[in-house]
C-alpha positions as CSV (number, residue, x, y, z in Angstrom):
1,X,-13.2,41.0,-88.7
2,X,-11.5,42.2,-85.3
3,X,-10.6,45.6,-86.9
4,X,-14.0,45.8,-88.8
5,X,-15.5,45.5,-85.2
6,X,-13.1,48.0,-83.5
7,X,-13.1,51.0,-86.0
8,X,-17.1,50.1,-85.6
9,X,-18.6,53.1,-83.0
10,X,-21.6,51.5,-82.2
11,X,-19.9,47.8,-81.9
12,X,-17.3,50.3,-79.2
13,X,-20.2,51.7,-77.2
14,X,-22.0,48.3,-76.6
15,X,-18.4,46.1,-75.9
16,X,-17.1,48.7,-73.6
17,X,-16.8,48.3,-69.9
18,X,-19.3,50.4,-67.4
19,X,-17.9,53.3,-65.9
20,X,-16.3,52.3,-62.3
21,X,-16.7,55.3,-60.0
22,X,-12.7,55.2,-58.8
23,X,-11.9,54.1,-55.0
24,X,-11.1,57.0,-52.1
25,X,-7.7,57.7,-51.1
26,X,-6.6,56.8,-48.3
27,X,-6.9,59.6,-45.9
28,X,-3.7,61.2,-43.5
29,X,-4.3,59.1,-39.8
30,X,-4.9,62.6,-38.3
31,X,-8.2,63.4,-40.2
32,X,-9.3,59.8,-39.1
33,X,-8.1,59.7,-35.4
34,X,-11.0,61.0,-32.7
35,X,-9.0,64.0,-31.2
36,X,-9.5,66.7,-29.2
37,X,-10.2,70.5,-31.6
38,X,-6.9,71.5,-33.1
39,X,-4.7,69.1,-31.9
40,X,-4.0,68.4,-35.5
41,X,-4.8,71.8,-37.8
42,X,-3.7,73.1,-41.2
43,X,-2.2,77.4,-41.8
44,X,-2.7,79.1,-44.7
45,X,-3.0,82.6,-45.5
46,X,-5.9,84.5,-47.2
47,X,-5.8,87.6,-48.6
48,X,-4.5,90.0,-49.0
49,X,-7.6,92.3,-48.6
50,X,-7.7,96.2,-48.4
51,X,-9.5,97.3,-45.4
52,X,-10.1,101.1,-44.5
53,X,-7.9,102.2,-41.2
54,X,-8.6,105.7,-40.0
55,X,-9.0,107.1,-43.3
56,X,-6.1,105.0,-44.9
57,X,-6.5,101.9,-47.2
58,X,-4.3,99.5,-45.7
59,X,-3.8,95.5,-46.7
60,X,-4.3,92.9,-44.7
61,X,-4.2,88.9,-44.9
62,X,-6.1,86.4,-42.7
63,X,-4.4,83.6,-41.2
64,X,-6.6,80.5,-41.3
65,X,-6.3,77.5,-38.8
66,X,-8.1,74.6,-39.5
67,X,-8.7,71.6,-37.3
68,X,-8.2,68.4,-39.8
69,X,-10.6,66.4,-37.7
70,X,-13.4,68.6,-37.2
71,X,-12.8,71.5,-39.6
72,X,-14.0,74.4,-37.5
73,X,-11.7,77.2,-38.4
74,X,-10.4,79.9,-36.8
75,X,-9.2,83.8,-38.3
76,X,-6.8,85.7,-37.0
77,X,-6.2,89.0,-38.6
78,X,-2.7,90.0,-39.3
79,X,-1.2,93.4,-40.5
80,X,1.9,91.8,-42.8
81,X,3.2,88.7,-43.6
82,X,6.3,88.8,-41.4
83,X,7.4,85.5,-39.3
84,X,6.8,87.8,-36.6
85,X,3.1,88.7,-37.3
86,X,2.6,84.8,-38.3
87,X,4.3,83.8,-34.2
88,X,2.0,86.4,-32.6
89,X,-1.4,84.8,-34.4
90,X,0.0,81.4,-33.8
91,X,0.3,82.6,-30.1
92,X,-2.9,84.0,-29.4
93,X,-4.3,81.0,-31.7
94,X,-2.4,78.5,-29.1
95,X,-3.5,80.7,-26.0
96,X,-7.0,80.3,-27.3
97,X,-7.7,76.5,-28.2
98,X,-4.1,75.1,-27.0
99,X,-0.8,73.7,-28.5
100,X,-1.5,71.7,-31.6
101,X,0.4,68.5,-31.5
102,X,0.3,68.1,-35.3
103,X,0.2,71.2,-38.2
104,X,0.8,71.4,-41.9
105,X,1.5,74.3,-43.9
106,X,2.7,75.6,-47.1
107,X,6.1,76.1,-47.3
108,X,6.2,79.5,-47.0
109,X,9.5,81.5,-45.7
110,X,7.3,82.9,-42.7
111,X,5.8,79.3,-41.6
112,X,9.9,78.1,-41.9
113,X,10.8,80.6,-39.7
114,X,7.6,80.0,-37.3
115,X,8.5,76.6,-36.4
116,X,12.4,77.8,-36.1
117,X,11.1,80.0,-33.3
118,X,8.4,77.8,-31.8
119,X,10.9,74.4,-31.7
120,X,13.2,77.0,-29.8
121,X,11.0,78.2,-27.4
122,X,9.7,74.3,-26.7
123,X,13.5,73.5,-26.2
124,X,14.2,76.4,-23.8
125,X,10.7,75.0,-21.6
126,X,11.3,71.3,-22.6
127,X,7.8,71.3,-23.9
128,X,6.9,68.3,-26.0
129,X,7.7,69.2,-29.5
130,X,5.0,70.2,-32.5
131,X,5.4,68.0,-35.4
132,X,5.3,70.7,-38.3
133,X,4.9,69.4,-41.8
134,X,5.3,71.6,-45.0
135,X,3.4,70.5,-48.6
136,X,5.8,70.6,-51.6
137,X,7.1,74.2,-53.0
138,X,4.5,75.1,-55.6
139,X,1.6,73.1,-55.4
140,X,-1.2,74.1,-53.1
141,X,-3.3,70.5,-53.9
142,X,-1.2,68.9,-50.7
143,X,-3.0,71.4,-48.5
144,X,-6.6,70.9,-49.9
145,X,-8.4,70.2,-46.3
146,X,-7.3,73.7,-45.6
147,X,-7.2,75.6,-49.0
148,X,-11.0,74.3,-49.5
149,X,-11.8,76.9,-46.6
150,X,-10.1,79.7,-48.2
């Protein structure tokens, strides 16, 4: 009778359980703590794009800083995707809004080397230091508060 009832598709439809929506994650304390803008951010790049430059088509990439509690974003335009270019937006981005006290990234070679120079210059002033966190090699869903701007 038991298998009779659950090879039966009708008998499966009106036994089965409702559809439970499932519960939210639990979200990263920095998108939840009341903070100042960009005191906790996300970098990513976008791009690249080809832009005309007297009367040359040159690429470019946009370098996106997020803030993780309020998610205003802000562009900075960047000729290459050097460790130099990426200290010299993250400079003018921190000259503009302030030093971050908490950023993610991916874990690109040019964010690595980013935080190698900017935990060096922090030494050399005795600055407090910028937690820096990478996402996992290869998988872009860690960073979806910032990808979802891009």
């Amino acid at each position: 009778m038991r298998n009779t009832i659950n090879k039966c598709l009708y008998c499966r439809k009106m036994n089965s359980k409702p559809f439970e929506i499932p519960k939210m994650p639990v979200l990263p304390e920095e998108r939840l703590k009341k903070s100042s803008p960009f005191k906790n951010c996300g970098l990513d790049y976008a791009g690249p794009f080809q832009v005309k430059s007297e009367n040359k088509i040159i690429k470019v990439w946009i370098e996106v800083f997020t803030c993780l509690s309020t998610r205003f974003s802000h562009l900075e335009l960047i000729k290459d995707l050097s460790a130099n270019s990426c200290v010299q937006a993250f400079r003018r981005f921190v000259a503009e809004y302030g030093k971050p006290s908490h950023v993610i990234s991916d874990n690109g070679t040019q964010y690595r080397l980013t935080q190698k120079v900017i935990n060096e210059i922090e030494r050399k002033i005795e600055g407090e230091k910028i937690n820096w966190r990478f996402i996992p090699a290869v998988s872009p869903w860690f960073g979806g508060v910032y990808e979802a701007i891009i």
